[in-house]
C-alpha positions in Angstrom: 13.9 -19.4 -0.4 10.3 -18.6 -0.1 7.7 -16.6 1.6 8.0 -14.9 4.6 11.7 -15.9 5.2 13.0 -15.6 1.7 11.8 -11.8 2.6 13.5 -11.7 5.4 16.8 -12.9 3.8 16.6 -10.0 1.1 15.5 -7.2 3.9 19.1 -8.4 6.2 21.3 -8.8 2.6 19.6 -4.5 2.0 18.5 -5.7 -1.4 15.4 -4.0 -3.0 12.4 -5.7 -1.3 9.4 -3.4 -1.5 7.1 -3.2 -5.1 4.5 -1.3 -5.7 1.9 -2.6 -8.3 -1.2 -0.6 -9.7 -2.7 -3.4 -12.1 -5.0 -0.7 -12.8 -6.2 2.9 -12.9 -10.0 2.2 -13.1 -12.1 2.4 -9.6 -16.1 2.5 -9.0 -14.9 5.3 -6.4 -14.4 8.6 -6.7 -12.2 10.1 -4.0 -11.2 13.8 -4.3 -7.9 12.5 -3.2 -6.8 10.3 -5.9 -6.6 11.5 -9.4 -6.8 7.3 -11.2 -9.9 7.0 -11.1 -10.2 9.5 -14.2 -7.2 8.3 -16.3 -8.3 4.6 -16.9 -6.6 2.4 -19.7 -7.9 -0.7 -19.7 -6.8 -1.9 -23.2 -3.2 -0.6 -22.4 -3.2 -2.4 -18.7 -0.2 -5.4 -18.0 -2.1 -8.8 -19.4 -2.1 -11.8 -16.4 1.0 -13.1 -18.4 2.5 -9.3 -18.5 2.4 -10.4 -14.6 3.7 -14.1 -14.2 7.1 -12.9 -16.4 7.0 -9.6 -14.3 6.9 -11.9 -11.3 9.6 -14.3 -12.3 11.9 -11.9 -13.4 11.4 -9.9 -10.2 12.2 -13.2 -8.0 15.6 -13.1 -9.6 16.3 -9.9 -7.1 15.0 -10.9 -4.5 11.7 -12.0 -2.6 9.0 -8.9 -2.6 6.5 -7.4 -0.5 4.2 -6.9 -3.0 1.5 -4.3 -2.7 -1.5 -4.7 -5.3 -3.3 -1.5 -5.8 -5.4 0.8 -8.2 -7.9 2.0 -8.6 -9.7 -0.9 -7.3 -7.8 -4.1 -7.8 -10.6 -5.9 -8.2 -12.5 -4.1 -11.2 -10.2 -6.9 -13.0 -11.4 -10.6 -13.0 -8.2 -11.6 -13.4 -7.1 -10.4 -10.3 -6.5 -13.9 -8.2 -4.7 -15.1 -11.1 -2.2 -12.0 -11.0 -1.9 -12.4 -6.9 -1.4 -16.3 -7.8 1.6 -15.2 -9.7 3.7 -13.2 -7.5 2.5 -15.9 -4.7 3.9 -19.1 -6.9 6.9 -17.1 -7.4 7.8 -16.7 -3.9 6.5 -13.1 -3.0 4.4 -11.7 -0.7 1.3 -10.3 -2.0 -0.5 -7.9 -0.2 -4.1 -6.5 -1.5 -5.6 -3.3 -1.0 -8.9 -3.1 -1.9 -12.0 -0.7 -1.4 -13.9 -3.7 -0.4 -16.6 -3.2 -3.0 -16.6 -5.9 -4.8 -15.1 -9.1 -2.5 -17.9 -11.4 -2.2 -17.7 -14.7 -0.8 -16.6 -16.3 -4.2 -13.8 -13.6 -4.4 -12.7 -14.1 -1.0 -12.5 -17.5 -1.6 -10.6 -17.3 -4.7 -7.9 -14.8 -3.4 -7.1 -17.1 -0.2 -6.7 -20.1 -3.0 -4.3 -17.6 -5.0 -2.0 -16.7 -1.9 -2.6 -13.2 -1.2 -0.2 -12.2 2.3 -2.3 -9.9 3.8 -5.7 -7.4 2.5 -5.8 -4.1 3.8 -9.8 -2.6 3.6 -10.0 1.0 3.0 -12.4 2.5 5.4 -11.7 6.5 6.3 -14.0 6.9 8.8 -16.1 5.5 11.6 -19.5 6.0 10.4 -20.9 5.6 6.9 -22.5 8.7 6.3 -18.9 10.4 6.2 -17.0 7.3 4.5 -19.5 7.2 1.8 -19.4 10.9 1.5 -15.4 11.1 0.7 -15.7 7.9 -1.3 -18.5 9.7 -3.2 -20.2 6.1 -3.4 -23.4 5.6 -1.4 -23.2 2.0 0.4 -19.1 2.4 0.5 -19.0 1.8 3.9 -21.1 -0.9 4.4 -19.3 -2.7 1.7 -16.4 -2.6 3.7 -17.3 -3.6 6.4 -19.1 -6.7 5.1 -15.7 -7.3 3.2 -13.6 -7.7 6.1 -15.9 -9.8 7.5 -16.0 -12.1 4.5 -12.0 -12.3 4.4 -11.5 -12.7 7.8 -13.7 -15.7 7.8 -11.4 -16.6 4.8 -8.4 -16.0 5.4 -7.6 -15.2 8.9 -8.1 -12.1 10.7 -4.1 -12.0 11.4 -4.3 -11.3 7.5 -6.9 -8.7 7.4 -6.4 -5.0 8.4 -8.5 -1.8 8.0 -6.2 1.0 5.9 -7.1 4.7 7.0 -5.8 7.2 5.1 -5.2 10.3 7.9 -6.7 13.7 6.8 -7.8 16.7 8.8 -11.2 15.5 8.2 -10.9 12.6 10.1 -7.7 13.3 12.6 -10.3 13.3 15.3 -11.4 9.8 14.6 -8.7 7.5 15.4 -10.1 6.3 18.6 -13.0 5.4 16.9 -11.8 3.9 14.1 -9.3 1.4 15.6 -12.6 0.9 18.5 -13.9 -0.3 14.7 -11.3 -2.6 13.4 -10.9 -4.0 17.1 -14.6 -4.8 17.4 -14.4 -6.3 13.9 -11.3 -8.7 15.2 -8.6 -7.4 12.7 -5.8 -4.9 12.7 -4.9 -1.5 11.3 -2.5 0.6 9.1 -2.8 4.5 8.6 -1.2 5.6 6.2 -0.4 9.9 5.4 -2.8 11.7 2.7 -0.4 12.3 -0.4 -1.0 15.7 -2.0 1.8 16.6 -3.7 2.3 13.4 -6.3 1.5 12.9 -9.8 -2.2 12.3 -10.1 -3.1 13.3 -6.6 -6.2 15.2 -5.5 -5.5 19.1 -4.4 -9.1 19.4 -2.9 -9.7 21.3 0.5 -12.4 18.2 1.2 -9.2 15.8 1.6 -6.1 17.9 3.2 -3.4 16.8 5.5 -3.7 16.7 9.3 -2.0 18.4 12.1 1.1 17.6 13.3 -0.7 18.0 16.9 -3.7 15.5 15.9 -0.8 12.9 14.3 1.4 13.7 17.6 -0.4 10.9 19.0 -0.5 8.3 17.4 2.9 6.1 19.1 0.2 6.1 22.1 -2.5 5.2 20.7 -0.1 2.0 19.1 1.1 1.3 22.3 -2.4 1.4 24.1 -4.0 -0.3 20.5 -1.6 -3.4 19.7 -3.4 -4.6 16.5 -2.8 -0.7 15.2 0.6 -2.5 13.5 2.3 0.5 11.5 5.9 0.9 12.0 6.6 2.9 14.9 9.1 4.9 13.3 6.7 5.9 10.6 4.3 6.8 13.3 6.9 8.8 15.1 8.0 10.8 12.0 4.1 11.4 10.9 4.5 14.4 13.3 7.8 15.4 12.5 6.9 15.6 8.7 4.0 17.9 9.0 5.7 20.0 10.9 8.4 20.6 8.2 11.1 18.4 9.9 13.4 17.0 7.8 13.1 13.3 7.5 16.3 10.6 6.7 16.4 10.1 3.1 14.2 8.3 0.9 14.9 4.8 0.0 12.2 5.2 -3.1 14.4 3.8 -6.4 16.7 2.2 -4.1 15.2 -0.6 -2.0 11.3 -0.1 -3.1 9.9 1.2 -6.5 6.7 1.3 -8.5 5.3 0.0 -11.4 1.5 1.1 -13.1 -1.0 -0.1 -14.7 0.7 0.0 -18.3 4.0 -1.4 -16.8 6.2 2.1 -16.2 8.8 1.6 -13.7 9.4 4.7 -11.5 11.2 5.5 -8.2 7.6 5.4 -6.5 4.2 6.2 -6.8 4.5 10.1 -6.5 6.7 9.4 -9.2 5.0 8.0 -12.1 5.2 10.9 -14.5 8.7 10.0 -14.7 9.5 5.9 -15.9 12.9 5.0 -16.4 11.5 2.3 -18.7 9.0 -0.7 -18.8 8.8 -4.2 -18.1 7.4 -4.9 -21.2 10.5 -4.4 -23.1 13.3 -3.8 -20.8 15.3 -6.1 -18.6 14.3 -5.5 -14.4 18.1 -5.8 -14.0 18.5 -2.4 -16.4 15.5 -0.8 -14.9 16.8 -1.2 -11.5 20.1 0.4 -12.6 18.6 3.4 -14.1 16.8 3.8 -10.8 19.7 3.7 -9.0 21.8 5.8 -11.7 18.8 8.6 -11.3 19.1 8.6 -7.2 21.4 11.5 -6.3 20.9 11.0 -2.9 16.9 11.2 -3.0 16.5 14.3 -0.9 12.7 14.2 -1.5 10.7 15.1 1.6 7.2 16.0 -0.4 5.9 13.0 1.1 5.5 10.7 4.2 3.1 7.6 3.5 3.2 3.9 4.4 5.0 2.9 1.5 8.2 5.2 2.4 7.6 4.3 5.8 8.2 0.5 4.8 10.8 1.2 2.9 12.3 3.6 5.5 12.2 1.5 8.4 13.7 -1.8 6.5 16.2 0.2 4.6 20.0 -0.6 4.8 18.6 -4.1 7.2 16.2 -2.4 9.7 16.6 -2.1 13.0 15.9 -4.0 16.0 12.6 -2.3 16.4 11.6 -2.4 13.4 12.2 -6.2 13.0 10.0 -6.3 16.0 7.6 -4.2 14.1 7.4 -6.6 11.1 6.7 -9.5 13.0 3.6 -7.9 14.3 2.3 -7.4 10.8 
């Protein structure tokens, strides 16, 4: 079973379902909070065939939502060819991408691969903050004109901004999703991670207020293309607060692998593989996830992808299925 049904099948049977992919650490970018950027390894990075048997083997679980991150995806040419992979095998590949370098040939080229859906960092309303955070002159502008160019590609339905919630930009939202409306496309937020492996601990990028976040369910209600789970948008609030959150499903139903093809329970995680796909079986990596979760009483971190995994864990339920057709 493929695509968007075959992922629905593995969601309702509470198989694993959510993978998260850096095929690489290297970025033009510089953001205070991300710590890839300065670890690059390009000669030690998963080849484009690393990726079509990762692929394979990983349809024998199940079919994926795939996220494909960095860095910046597309610092590797060979990037369409690794969405075309997980794509011909069934999965769903979803791109997030600075928006630096998607020309129209690149746009072009990932709608011929498959890619699901491409989420377009932008932080900010206005460029002279975006391109200040991104420490890359010209960031925002990039962005925008990348939307632009995959929504005439690929569909707007497929297109969203990605906002990554701070302090320094908690009193934005109205603006921003005033931005991703008047460009025709929807909109994900996702919580700043500060406490991971290979996260920034700079006061220029800090976590919001629970006050500021307490309203986002609103603004989702009042915005309809803002199309984040409303249960991750109702526990934003709760988390920074200190409210303890229902367990993790990170090793269980969603895990990660990086650029050099280390498995770990997720991306706050990658310090600590349980193997790689170069050399191990998915099957035995899976169980040695499973084997390692006592319960995952983790609560260091609340962002989209444990929000994914939270709200489709154990089958979903009926609002969240709602939620997911939205997207």
């Amino acid at each position: 079973m493929k695509g968007s049904a075959g992922f629905a099948w593995t969601i309702a049977r509470r198989r694993p379902f959510s993978v998260l992919v850096q095929v690489t650490n290297r970025c033009n970018m510089k953001c205070p909070f991300c710590d890839f950027w300065p670890n690059g390894a390009p000669l030690q990075e998963l080849t484009t065939d690393d990726f079509r048997r990762f692929a394979s083997e990983l349809a024998t679980v199940g079919t994926f939502l795939v996220s494909i991150e960095g860095g910046e995806p597309l610092v590797r040419p060979d990037l369409p060819e690794i969405v075309a992979a997980f794509a011909r095998a069934g999965h769903l590949p979803v791109l997030y991408t600075n928006g630096w370098f998607v020309d129209e040939a690149r746009a072009a080229a990932l709608s011929d691969a498959g890619v699901h859906q491409v989420g377009v960092s932008i932080d900010f309303p206005d460029a002279a903050r975006h391109d200040a955070m991104r420490r890359t002159p010209g960031a925002f502008d990039r962005a925008v004109a990348a939307v632009e160019r995959l929504e005439a590609t690929i569909g707007a339905r497929r297109v969203h901004l990605m906002t990554v919630l701070m302090r320094q930009n908690q009193d934005d939202l109205e603006a921003l999703l005033a931005l991703s409306a008047g460009l025709g496309v929807r909109h994900q937020v996702t919580l700043l991670s500060d406490d991971g492996f290979r996260r920034g601990k700079l006061e220029e990028a800090s976590r919001p207020d629970a006050r500021a976040m307490a309203v986002l369910p609103a603004l989702a209600r009042r915005h309809r293309h803002l199309t984040s789970f409303s249960s991750y948008l109702d526990g934003m609030p709760r988390f920074l607060a200190g409210a303890e959150l229902p367990r993790c499903r990170a090793g269980i139903q969603s895990f990660n692998v990086d650029h050099t093809g280390n498995v770990a329970a997720c991306i706050e995680t990658i310090d600590a593989p349980v193997g790689n796909v170069r050399d191990t079986p998915l099957a035995a990596l899976l169980a040695r996830l499973v084997e390692r979760d006592t319960g995952n009483g983790c609560q260091k971190c609340w962002t989209l992808c444990r929000g994914m995994a939270q709200a489709m864990g154990e089958g979903g339920g009926a609002r969240d299925w709602i939620d997911l057709t939205r997207m």
